[in-house]
Structures are given as C-alpha cells and as structure tokens.
mmJSON file of the N, C-alpha and C atoms, coordinates in Angstrom:
{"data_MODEL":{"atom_site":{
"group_PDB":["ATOM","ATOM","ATOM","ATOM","ATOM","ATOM","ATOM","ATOM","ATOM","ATOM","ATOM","ATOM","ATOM","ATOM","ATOM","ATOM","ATOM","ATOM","ATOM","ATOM","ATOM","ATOM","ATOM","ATOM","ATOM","ATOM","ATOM","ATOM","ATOM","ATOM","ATOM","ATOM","ATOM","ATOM","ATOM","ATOM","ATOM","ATOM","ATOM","ATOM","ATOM","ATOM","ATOM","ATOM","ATOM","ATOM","ATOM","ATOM","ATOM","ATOM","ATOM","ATOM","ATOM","ATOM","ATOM","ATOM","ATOM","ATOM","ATOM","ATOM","ATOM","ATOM","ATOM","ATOM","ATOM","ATOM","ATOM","ATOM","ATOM","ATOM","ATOM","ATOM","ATOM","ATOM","ATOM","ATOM","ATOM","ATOM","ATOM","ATOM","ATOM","ATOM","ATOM","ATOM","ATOM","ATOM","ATOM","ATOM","ATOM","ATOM","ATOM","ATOM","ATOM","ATOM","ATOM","ATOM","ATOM","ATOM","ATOM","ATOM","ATOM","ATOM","ATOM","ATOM","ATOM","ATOM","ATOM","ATOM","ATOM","ATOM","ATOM","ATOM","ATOM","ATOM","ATOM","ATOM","ATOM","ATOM","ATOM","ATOM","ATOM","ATOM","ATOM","ATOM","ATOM","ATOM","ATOM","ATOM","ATOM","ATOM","ATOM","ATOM","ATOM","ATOM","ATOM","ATOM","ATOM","ATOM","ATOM","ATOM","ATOM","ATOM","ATOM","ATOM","ATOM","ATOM","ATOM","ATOM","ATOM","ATOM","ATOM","ATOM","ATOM","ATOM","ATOM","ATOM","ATOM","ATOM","ATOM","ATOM","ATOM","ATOM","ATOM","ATOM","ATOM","ATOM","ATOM","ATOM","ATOM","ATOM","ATOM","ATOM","ATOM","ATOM","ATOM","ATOM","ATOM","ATOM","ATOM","ATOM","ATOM","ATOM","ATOM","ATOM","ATOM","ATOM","ATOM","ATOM","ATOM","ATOM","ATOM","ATOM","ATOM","ATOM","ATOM","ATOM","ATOM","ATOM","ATOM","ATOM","ATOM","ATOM","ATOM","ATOM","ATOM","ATOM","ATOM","ATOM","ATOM","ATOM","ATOM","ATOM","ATOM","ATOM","ATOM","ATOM"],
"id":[1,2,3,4,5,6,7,8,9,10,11,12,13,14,15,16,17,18,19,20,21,22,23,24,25,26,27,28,29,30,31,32,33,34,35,36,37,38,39,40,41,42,43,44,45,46,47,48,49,50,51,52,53,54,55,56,57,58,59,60,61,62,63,64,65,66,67,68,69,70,71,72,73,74,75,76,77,78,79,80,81,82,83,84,85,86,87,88,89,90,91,92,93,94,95,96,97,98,99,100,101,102,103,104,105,106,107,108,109,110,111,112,113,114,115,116,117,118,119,120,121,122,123,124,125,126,127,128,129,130,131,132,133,134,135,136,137,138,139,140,141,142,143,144,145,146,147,148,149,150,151,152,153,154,155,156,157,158,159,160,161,162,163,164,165,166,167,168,169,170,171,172,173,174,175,176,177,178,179,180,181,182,183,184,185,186,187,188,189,190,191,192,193,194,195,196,197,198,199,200,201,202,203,204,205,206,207,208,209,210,211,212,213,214,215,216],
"type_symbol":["N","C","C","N","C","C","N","C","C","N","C","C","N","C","C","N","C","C","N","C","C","N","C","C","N","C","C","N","C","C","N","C","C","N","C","C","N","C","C","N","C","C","N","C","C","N","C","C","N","C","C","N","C","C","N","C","C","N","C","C","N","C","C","N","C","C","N","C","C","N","C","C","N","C","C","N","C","C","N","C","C","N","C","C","N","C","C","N","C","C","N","C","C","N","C","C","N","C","C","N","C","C","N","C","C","N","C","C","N","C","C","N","C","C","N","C","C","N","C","C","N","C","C","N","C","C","N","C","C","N","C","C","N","C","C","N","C","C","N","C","C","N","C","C","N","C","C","N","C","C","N","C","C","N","C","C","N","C","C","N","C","C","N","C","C","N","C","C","N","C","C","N","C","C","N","C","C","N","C","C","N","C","C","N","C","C","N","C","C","N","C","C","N","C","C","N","C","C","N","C","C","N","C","C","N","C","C","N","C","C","N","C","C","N","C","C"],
"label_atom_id":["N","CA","C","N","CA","C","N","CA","C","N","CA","C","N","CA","C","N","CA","C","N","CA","C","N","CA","C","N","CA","C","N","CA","C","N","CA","C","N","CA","C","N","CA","C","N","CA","C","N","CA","C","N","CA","C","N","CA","C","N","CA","C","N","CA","C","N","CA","C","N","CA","C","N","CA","C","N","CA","C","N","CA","C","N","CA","C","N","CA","C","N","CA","C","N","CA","C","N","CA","C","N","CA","C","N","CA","C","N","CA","C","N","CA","C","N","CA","C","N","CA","C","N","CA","C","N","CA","C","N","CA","C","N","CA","C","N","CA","C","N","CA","C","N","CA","C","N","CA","C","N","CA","C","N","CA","C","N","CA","C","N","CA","C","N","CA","C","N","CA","C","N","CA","C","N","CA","C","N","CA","C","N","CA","C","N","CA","C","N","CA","C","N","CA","C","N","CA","C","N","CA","C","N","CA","C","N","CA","C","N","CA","C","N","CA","C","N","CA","C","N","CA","C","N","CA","C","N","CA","C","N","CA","C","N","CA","C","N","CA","C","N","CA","C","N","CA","C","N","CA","C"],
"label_alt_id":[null,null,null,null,null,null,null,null,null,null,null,null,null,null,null,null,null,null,null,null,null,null,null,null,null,null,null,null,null,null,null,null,null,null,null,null,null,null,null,null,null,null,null,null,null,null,null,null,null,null,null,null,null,null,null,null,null,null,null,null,null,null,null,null,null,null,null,null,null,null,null,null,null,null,null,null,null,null,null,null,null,null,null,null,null,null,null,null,null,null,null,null,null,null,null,null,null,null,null,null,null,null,null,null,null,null,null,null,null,null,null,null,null,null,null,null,null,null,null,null,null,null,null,null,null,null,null,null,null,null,null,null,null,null,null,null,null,null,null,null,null,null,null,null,null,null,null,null,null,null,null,null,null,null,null,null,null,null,null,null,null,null,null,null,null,null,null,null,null,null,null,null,null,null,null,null,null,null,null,null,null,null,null,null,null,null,null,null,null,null,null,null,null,null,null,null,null,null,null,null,null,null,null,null,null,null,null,null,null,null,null,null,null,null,null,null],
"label_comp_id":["UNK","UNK","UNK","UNK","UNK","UNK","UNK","UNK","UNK","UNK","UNK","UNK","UNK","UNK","UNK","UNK","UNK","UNK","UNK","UNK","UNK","UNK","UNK","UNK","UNK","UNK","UNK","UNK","UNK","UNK","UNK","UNK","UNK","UNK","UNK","UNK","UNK","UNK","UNK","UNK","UNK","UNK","UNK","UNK","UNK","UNK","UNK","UNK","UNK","UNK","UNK","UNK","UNK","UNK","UNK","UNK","UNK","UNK","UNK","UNK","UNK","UNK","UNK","UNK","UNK","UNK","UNK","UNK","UNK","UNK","UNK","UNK","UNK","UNK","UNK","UNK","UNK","UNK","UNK","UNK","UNK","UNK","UNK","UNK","UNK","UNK","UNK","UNK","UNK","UNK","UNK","UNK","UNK","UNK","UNK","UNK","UNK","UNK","UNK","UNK","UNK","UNK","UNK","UNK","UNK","UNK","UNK","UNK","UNK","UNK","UNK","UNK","UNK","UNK","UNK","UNK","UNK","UNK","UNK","UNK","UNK","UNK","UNK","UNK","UNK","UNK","UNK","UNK","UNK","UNK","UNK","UNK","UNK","UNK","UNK","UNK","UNK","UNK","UNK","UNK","UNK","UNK","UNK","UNK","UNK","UNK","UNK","UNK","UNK","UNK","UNK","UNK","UNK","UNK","UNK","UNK","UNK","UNK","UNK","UNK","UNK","UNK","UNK","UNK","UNK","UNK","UNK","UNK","UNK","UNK","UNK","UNK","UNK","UNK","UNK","UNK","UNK","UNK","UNK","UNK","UNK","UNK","UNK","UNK","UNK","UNK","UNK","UNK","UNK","UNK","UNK","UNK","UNK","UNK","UNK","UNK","UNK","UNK","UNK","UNK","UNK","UNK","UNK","UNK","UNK","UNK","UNK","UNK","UNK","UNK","UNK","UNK","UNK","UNK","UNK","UNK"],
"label_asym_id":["A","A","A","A","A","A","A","A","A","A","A","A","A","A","A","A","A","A","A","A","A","A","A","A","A","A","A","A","A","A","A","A","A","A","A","A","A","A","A","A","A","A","A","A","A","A","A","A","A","A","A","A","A","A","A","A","A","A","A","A","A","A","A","A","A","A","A","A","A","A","A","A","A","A","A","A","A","A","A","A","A","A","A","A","A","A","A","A","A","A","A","A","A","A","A","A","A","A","A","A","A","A","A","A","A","A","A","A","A","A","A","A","A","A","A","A","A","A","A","A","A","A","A","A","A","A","A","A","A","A","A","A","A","A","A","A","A","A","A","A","A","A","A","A","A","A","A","A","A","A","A","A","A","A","A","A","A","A","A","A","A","A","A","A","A","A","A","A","A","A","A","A","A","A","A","A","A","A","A","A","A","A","A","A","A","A","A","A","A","A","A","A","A","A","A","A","A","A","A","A","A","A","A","A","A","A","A","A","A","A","A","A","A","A","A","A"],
"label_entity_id":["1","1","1","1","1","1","1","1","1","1","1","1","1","1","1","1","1","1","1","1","1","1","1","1","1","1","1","1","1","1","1","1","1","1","1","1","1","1","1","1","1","1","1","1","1","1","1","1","1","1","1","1","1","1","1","1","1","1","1","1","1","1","1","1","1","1","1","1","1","1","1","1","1","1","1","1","1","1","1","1","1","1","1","1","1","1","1","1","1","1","1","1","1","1","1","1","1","1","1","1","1","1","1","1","1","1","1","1","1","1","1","1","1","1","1","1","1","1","1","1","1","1","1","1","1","1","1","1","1","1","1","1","1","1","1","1","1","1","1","1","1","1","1","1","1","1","1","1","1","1","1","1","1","1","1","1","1","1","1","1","1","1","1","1","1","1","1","1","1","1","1","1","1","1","1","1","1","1","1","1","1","1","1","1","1","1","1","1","1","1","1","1","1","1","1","1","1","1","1","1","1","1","1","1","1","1","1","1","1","1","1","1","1","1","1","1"],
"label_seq_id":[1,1,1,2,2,2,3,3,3,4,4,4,5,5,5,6,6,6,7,7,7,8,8,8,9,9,9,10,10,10,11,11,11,12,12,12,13,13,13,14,14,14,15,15,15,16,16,16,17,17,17,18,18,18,19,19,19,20,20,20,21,21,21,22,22,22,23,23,23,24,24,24,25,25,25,26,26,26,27,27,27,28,28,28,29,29,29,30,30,30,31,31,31,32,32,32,33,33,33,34,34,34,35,35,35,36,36,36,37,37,37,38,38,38,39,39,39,40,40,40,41,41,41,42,42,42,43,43,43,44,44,44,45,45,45,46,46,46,47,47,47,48,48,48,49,49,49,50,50,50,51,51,51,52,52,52,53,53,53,54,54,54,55,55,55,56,56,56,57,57,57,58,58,58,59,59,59,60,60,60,61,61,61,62,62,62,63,63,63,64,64,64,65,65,65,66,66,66,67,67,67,68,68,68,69,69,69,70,70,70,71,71,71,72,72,72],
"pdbx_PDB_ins_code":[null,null,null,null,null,null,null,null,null,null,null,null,null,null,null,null,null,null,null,null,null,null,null,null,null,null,null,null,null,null,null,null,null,null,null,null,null,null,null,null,null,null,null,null,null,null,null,null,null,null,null,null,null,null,null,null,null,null,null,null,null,null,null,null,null,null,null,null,null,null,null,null,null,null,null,null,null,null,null,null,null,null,null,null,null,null,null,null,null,null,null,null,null,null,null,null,null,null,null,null,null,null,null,null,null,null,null,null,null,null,null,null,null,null,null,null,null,null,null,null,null,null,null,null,null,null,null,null,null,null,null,null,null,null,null,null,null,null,null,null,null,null,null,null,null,null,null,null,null,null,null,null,null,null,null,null,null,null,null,null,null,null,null,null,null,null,null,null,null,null,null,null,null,null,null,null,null,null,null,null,null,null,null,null,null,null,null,null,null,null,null,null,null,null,null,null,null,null,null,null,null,null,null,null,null,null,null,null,null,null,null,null,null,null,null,null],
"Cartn_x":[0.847,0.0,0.893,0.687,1.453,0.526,1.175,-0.047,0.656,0.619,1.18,0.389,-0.276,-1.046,-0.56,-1.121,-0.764,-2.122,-2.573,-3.277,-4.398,-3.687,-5.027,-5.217,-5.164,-5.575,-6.863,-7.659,-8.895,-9.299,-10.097,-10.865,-12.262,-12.496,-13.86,-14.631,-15.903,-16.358,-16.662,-17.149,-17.489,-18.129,-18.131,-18.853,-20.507,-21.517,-22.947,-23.211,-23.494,-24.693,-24.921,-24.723,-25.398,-27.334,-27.856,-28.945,-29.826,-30.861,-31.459,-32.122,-31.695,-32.295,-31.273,-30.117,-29.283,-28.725,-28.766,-27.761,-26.466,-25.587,-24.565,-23.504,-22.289,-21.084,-21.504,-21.304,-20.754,-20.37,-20.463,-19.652,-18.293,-17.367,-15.89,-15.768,-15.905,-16.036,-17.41,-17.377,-18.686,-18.338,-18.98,-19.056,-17.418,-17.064,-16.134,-16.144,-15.231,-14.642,-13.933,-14.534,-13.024,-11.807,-10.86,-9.528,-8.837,-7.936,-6.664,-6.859,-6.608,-6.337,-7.693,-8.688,-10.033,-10.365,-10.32,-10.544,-9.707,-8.684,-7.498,-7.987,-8.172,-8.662,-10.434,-10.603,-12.378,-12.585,-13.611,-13.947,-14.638,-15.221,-16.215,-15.086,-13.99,-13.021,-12.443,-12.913,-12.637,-11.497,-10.706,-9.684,-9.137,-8.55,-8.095,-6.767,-6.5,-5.063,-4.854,-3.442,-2.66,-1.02,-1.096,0.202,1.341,2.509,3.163,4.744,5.048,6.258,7.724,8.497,9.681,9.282,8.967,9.013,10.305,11.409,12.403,13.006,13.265,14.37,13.716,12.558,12.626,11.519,11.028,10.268,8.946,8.622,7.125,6.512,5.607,4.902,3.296,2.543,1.269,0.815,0.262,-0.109,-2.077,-2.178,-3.638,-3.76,-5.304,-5.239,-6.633,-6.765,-8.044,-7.98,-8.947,-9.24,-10.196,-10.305,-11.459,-10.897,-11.987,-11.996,-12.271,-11.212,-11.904,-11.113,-11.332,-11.175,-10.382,-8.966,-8.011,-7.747],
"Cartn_y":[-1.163,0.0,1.226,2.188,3.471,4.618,5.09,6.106,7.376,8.379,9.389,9.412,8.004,8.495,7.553,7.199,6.077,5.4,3.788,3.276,3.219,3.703,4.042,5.505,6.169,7.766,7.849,8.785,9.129,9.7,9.383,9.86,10.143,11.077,11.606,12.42,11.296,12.313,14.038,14.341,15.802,16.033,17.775,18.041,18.175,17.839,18.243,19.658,19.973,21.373,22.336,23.125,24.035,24.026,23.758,23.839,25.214,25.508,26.48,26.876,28.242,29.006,27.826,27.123,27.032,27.679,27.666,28.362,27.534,28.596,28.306,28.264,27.435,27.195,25.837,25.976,24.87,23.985,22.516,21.78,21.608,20.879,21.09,19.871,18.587,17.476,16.593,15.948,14.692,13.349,12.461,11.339,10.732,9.971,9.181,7.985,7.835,6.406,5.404,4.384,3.251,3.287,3.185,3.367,2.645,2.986,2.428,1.063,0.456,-0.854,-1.589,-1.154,-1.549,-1.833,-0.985,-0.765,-1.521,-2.005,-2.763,-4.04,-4.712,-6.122,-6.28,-5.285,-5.144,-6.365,-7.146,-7.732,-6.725,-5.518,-4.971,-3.679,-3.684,-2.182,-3.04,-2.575,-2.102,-1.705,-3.068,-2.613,-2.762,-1.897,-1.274,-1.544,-2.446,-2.824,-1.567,-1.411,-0.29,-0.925,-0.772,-1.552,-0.095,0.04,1.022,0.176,1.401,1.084,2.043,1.395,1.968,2.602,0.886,1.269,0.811,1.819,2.279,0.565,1.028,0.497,-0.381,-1.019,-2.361,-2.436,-3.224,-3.187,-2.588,-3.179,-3.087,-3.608,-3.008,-3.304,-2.64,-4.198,-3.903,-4.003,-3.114,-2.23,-2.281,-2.745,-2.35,-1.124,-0.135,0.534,0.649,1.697,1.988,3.156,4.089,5.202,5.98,7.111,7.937,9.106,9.815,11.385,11.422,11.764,12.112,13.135,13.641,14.953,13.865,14.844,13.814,14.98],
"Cartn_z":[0.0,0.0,0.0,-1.093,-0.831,-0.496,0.781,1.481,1.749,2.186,2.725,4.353,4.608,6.22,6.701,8.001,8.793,8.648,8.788,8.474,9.553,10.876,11.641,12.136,10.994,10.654,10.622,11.341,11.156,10.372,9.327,8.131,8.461,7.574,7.676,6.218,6.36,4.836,5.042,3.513,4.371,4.792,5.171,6.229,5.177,5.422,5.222,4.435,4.17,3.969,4.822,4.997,5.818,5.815,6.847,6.281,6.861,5.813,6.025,6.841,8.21,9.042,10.366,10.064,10.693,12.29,13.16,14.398,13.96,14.692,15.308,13.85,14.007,13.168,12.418,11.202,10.182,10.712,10.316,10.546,10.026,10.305,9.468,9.096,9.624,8.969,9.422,8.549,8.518,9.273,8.852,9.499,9.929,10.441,10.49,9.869,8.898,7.96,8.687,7.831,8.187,8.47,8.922,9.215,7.964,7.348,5.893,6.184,7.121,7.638,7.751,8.088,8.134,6.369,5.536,3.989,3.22,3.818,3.407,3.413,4.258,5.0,4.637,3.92,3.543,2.362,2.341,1.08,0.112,0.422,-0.137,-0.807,-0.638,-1.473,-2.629,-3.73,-5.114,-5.554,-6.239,-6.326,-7.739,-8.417,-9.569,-9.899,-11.147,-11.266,-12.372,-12.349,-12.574,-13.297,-14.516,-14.584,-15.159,-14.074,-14.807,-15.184,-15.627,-16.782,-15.948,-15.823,-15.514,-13.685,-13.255,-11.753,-11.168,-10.792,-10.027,-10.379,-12.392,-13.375,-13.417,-12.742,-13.679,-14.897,-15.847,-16.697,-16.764,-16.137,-15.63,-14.188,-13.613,-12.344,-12.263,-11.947,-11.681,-10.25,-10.366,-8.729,-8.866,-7.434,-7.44,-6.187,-7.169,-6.172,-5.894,-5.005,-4.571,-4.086,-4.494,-4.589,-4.01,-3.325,-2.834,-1.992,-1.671,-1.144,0.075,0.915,2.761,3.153,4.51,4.946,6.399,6.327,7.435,8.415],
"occupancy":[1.0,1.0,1.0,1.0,1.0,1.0,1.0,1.0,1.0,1.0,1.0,1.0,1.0,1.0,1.0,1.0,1.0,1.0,1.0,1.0,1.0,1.0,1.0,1.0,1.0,1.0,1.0,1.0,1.0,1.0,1.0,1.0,1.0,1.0,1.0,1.0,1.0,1.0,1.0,1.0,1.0,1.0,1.0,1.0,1.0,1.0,1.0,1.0,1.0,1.0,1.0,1.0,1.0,1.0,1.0,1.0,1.0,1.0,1.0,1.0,1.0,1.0,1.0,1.0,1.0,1.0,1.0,1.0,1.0,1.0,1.0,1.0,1.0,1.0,1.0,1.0,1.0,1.0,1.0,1.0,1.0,1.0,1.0,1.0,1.0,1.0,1.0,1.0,1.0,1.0,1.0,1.0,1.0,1.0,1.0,1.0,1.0,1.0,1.0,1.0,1.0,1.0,1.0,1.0,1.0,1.0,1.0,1.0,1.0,1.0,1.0,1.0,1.0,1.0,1.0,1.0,1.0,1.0,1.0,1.0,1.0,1.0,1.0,1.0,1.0,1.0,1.0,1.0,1.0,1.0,1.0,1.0,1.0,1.0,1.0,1.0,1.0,1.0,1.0,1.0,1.0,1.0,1.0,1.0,1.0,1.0,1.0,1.0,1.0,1.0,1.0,1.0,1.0,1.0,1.0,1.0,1.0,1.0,1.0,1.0,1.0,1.0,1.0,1.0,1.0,1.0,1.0,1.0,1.0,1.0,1.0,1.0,1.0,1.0,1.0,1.0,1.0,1.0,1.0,1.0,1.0,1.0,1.0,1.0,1.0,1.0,1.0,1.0,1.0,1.0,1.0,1.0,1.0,1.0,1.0,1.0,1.0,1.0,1.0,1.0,1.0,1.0,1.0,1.0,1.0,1.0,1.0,1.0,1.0,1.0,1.0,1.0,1.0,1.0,1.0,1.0],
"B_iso_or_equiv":[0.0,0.0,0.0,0.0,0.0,0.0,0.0,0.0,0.0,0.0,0.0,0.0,0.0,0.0,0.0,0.0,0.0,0.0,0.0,0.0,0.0,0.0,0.0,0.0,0.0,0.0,0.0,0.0,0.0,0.0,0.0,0.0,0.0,0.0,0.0,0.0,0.0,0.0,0.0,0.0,0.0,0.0,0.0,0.0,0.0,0.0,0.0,0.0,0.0,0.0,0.0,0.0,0.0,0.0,0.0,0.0,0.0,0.0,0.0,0.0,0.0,0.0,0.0,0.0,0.0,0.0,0.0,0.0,0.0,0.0,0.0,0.0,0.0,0.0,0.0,0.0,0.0,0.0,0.0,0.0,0.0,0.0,0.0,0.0,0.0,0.0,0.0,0.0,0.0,0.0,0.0,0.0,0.0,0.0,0.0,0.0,0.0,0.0,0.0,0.0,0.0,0.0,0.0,0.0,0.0,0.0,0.0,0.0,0.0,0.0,0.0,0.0,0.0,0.0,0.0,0.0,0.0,0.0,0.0,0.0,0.0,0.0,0.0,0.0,0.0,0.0,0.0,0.0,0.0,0.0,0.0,0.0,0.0,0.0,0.0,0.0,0.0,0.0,0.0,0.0,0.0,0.0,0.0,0.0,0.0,0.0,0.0,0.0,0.0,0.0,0.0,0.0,0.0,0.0,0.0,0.0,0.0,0.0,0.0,0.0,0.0,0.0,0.0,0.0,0.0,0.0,0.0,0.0,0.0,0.0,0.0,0.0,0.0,0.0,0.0,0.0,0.0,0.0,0.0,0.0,0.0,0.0,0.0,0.0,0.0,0.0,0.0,0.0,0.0,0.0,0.0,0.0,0.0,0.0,0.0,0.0,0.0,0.0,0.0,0.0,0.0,0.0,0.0,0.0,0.0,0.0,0.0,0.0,0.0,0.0,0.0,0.0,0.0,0.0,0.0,0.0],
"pdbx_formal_charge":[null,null,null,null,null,null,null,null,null,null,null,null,null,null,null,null,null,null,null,null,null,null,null,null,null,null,null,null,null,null,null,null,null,null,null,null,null,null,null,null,null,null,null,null,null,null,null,null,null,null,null,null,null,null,null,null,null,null,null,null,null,null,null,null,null,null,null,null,null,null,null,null,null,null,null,null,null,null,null,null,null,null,null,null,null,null,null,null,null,null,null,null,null,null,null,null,null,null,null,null,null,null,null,null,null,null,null,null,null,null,null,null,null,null,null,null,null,null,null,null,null,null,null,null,null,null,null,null,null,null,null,null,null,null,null,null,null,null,null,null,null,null,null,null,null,null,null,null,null,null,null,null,null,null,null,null,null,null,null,null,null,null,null,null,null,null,null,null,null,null,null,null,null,null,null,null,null,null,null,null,null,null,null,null,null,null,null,null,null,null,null,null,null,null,null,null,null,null,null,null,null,null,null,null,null,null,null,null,null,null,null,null,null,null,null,null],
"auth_seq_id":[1,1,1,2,2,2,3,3,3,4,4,4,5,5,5,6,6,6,7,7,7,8,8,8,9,9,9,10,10,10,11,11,11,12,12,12,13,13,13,14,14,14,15,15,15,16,16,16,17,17,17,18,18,18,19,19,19,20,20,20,21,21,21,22,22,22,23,23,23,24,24,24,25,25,25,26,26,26,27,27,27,28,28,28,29,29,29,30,30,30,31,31,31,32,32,32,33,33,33,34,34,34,35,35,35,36,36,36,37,37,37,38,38,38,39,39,39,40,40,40,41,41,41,42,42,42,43,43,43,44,44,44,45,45,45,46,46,46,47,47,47,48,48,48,49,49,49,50,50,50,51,51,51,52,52,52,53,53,53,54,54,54,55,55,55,56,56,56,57,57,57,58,58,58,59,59,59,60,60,60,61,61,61,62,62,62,63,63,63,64,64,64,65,65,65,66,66,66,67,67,67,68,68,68,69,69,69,70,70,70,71,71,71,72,72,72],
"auth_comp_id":["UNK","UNK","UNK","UNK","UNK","UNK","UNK","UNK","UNK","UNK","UNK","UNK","UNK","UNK","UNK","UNK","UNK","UNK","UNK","UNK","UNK","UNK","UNK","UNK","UNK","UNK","UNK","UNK","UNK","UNK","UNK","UNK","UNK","UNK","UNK","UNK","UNK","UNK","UNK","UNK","UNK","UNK","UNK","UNK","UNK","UNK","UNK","UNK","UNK","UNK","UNK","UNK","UNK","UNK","UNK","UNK","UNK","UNK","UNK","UNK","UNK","UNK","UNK","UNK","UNK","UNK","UNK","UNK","UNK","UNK","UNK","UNK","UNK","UNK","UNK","UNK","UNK","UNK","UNK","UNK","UNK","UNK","UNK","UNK","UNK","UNK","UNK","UNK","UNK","UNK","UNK","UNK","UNK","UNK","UNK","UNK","UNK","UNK","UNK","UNK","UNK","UNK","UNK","UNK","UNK","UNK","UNK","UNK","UNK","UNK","UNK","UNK","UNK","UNK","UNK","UNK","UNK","UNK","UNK","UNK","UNK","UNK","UNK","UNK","UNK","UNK","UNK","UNK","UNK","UNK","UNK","UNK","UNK","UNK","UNK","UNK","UNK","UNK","UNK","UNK","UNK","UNK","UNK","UNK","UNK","UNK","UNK","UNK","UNK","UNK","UNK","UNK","UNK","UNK","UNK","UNK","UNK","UNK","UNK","UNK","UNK","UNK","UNK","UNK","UNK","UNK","UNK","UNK","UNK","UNK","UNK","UNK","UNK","UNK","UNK","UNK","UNK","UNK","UNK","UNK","UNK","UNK","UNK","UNK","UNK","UNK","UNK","UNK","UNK","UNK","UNK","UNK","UNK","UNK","UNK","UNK","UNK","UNK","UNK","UNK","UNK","UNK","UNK","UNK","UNK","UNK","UNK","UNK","UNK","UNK","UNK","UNK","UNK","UNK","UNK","UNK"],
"auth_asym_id":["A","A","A","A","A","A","A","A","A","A","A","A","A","A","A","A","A","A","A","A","A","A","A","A","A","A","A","A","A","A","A","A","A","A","A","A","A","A","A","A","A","A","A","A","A","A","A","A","A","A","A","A","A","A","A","A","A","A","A","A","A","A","A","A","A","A","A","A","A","A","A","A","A","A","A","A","A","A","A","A","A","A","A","A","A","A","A","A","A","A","A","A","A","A","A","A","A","A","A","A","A","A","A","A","A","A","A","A","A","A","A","A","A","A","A","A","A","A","A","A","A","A","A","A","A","A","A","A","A","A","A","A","A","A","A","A","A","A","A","A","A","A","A","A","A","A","A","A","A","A","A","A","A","A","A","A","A","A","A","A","A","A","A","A","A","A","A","A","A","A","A","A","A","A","A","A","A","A","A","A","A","A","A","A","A","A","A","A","A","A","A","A","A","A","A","A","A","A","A","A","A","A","A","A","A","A","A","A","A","A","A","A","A","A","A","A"],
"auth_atom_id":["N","CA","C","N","CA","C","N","CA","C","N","CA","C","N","CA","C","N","CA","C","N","CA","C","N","CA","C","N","CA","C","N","CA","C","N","CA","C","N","CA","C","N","CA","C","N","CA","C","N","CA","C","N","CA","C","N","CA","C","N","CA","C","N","CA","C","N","CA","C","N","CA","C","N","CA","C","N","CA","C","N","CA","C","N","CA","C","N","CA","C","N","CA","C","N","CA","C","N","CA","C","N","CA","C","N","CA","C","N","CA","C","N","CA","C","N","CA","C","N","CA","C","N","CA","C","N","CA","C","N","CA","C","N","CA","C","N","CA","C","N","CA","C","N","CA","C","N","CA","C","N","CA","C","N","CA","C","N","CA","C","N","CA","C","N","CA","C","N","CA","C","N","CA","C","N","CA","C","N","CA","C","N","CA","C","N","CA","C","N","CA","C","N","CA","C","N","CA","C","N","CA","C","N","CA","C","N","CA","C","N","CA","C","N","CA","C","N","CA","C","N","CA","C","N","CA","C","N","CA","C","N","CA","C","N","CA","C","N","CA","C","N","CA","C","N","CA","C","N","CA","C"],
"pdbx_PDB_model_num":[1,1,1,1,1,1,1,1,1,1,1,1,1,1,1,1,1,1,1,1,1,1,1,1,1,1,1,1,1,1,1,1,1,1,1,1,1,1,1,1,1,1,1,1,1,1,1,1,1,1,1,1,1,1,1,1,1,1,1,1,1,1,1,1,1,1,1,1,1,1,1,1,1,1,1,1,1,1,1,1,1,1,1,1,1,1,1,1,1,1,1,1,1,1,1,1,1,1,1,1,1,1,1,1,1,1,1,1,1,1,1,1,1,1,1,1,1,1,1,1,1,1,1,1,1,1,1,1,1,1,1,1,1,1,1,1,1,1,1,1,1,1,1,1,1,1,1,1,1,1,1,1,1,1,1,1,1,1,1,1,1,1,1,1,1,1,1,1,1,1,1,1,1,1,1,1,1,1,1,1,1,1,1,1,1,1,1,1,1,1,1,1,1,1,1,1,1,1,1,1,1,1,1,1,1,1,1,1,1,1,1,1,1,1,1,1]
}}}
C-alpha cells in the first residue's frame, strides 16, 4: 500500500450542507470512515489494477489501487 497516512488515521467524509435558518457554526467534517487498515482487510473495497512502466528500473509493475476522497 502506498499512502502518505498512517493506516489508523482518522478519516472523515465531508462536512454536510449548511442547512437552512441554521444556528450556530458549520460543521468542518462529517461522518467518520473506516480506518486504511479496516478498507485494506475489507472484502467490499474495489480494487483497480494499474500496470506502470519503468518502476524504479525495472520493466514493468502492476499495482492495485483503490481510490477515494476524505477529509483527514
């Protein structure tokens, strides 16, 4: 897995909508996600092979990945 997080980093979708005639402050983030490691070990994450070319000299290398948007 290549990440820039740690795998039990807290993720979170976004924050909601403001909704109309609202009090108070916005939210800043939404729900809480799975942890890297939870999504990792998932039967249900979708995973995407990726074959690149000239990975660090050698021919070729296929990589699966998996992909999505959260607020860390």
């Amino acid at each position: 897995m290549i990440t820039r997080l740690r795998l039990d980093a807290a993720l979170y979708k976004a924050p909601p909508p403001r909704r109309k005639g609202q009090h108070g402050r916005s939210r800043l983030k939404g729900d809480r996600l799975p942890s890297l490691k939870r999504v990792l070990d998932s039967k249900k994450t979708v995973w995407t092979r990726v074959v690149v070319s000239q990975w660090y000299n050698t021919q070729q290398r296929t990589l699966l990945t998996a992909t999505g948007t959260v607020l860390w």
